[in-house]
N, C-alpha and C positions, 0 to 999 in steps of 0.2 A: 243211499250212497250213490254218489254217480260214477257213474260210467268211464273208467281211466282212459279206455281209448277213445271215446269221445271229447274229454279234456281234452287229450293231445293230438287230436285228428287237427286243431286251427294250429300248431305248434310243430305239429308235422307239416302240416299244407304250407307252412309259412316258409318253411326250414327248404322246402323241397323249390317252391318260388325263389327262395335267395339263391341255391343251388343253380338252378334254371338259369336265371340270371344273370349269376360267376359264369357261367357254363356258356351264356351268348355274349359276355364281356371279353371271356379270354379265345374265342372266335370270332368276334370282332378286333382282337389285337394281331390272333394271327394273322389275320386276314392284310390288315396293315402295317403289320410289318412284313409280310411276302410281298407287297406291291412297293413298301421302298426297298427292299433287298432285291427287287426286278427292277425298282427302276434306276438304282445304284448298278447293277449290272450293264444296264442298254447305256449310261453313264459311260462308264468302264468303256466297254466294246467300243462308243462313238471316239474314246479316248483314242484308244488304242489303234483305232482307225485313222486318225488324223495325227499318230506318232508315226506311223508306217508311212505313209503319205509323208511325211517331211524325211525320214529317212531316205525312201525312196528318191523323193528328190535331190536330197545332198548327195545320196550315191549316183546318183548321173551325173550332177556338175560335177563333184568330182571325175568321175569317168572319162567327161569329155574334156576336162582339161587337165587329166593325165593322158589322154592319147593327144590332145594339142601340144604338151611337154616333147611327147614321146617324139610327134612326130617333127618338133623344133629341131629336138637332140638327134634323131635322125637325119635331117638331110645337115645342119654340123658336123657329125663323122662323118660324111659321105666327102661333103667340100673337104675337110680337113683330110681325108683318105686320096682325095684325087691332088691338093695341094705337095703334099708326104710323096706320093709319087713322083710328081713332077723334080721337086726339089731333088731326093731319091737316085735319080735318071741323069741330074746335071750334076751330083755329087760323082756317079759313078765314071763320066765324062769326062770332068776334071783327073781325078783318080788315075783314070788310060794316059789322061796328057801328061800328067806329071811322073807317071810309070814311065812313058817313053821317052820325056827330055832327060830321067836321069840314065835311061840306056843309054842316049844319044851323051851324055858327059862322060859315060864310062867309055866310050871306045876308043882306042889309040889315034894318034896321029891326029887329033883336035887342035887347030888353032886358038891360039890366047883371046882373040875376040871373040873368035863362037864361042869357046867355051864360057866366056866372061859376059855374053847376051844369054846362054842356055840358064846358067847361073843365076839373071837378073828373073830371065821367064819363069823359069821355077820358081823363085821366089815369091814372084806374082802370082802364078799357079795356088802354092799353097796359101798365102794369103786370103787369095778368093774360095778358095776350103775353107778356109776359117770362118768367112763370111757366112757360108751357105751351111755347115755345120752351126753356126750361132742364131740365121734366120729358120733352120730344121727346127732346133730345139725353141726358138720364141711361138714358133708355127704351132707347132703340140699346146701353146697353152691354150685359145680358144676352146679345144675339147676337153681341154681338164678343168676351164671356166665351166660350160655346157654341161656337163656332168657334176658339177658344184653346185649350180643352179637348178639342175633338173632335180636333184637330190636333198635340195635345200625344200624346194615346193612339194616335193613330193610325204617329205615328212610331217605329218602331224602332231606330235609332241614338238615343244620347243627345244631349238639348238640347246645344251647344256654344255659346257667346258671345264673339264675336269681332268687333275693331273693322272696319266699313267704309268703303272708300275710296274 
C-alpha cells in the first residue's frame, strides 16, 4: 500500500503553490490600488489647490472693487455733505431775511408803499425758499443714487421683487 502522505505531498505542494500565488495576486492588487488611491489623492490635493487659487482670486477682485465702490460712494457723501451745507447756510439766510421783513411789516406807522414793496419782497423771499427747499431735496438724490448703485454691485445674489406684507 502506499504511502497517503506521499500521494498527497504533490496535492499539498500544489495546494500550497495556488495559495502562494492568491497570496502574491492579492499583494499585487493591493499594491495597485494604494498607488491609484495615492494618485487619486495628489489628483484631489492638485484640485483643491487650483479651487483655492481661483477663490482666492475672485476674493480680491472682489475686494478691490468693493473698496473702489467704497471709495466712489465715499467721496459722493462727502460732495453731497459739503453741497447739503452750502444749500443749508443759504436756506438759513433766506429764513433771517424773511424773519425780518415780516418784523419790519408788523411795525406801526408803515407807509402803503413800503408796506406793499416789503409784501412783494417777502413774497420773493419765500418763493426762493421754495426754490432752495426743492433744489435741497433734488440734491439728496445722487446719494440715494450712490447708495442704490453701491448696493446693487455689492450684491451677489440677483435683485428679486417680491410683494411685502
Amino acid at each position: 500500500m502506499a504511502n497517503p502522505i506521499a500521494l498527497s505531498a504533490p496535492t499539498i505542494a500544489l495546494t500550497v503553490l495556488k495559495e502562494g500565488f492568491s497570496l502574491c495576486q492579492s499583494i499585487m492588487d493591493y499594491r495597485q490600488r494604494t498607488m491609484q488611491v495615492e494618485l487619486a489623492r495628489e489628483q484631489m490635493h492638485r484640485q483643491a489647490d487650483i479651487k483655492t487659487l481661483e477663490i482666492q482670486q475672485e476674493f480680491e477682485a472682489d475686494m478691490a472693487r468693493l473698496k473702489a465702490l467704497s471709495s466712489a460712494f465715499h467721496h459722493t457723501l462727502q460732495q453731497s455733505r459739503k453741497d447739503t451745507k452750502t444749500k443749508a447756510q443759504l436756506i438759513k439766510g433766506l429764513e433771517r431775511q424773511i424773519s425780518i421783513t415780516i418784523e419790519t411789516l408788523g411795525t406801526p406807522n408803515l407807509s402803503p408803499e413800503v408796506s406793499h414793496a416789503l409784501s412783494q419782497a417777502l413774497q420773493m423771499l419765500i418763493s426762493q425758499q421754495s426754490g432752495l427747499y426743492q433744489d435741497f431735496i433734488q440734491q439728496s438724490q445722487p446719494a440715494v443714487n450712490a447708495l442704490a448703485i453701491f448696493t446693487d454691485t455689492v450684491r451677489t445674489a440677483p435683485r428679486t421683487f417680491t410683494d411685502v406684507r
